[in-house]
C-alpha positions, 0 to 999 in steps of 0.5 A, spaced: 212 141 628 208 134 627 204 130 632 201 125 631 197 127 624 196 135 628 201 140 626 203 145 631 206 152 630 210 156 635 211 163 634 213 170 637 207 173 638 205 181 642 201 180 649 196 185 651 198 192 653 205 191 649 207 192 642 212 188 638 213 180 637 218 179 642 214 179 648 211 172 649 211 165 645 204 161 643 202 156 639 197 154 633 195 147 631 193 145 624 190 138 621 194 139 614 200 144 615 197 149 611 191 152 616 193 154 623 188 156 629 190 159 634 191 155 641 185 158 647 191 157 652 196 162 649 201 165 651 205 158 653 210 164 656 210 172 656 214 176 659 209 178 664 211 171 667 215 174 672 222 172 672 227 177 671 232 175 666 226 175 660 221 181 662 223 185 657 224 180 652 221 172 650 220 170 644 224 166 638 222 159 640 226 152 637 223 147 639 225 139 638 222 132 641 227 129 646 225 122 647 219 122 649 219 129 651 218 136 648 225 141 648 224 149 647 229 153 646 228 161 646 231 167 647 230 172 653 232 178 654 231 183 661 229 190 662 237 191 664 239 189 656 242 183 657 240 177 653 239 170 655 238 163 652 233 159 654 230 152 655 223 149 658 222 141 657 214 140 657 211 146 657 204 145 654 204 143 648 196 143 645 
């Protein structure tokens, strides 16, 4: 996702203790699109977040601009095995 001349990434990733890309998503920004540094905030949202519909699972991010605001949709998953789907309007974005 371009904004303003930065890139941003965002991707599922592992949080500390668990293993797995499922668990959190996070960001990494770039100034030309081919090199990425990871974003110091990280994780923008793990499953250590403390709601039940995703503390199993968090992860698969899509996310657009809306206007003048940023949009996420992710997928979520409890520790019940059911799956949600998600979305969070400007949720940090570096």
């Amino acid at each position: 996702m371009k904004n303003g001349a930065a890139y941003i990434l965002f991707y599922s990733t592992s949080v500390f203790g668990f293993s797995g890309n499922d668990k959190a998503i996070a960001t990494a920004v770039s100034g030309d699109g081919s090199s990425f540094t990871k974003d110091n905030d990280n994780p923008v949202m793990s499953i250590n977040d403390g709601l039940a519909w995703r503390d199993n699972r968090t992860y698969t991010p899509w996310v657009i601009r809306d206007t003048d605001r940023w949009r996420m949709y992710y997928t979520g998953r409890s520790a019940a095995g059911a799956y949600y789907i998600g979305t969070a309007i400007n949720f940090g974005v570096p």
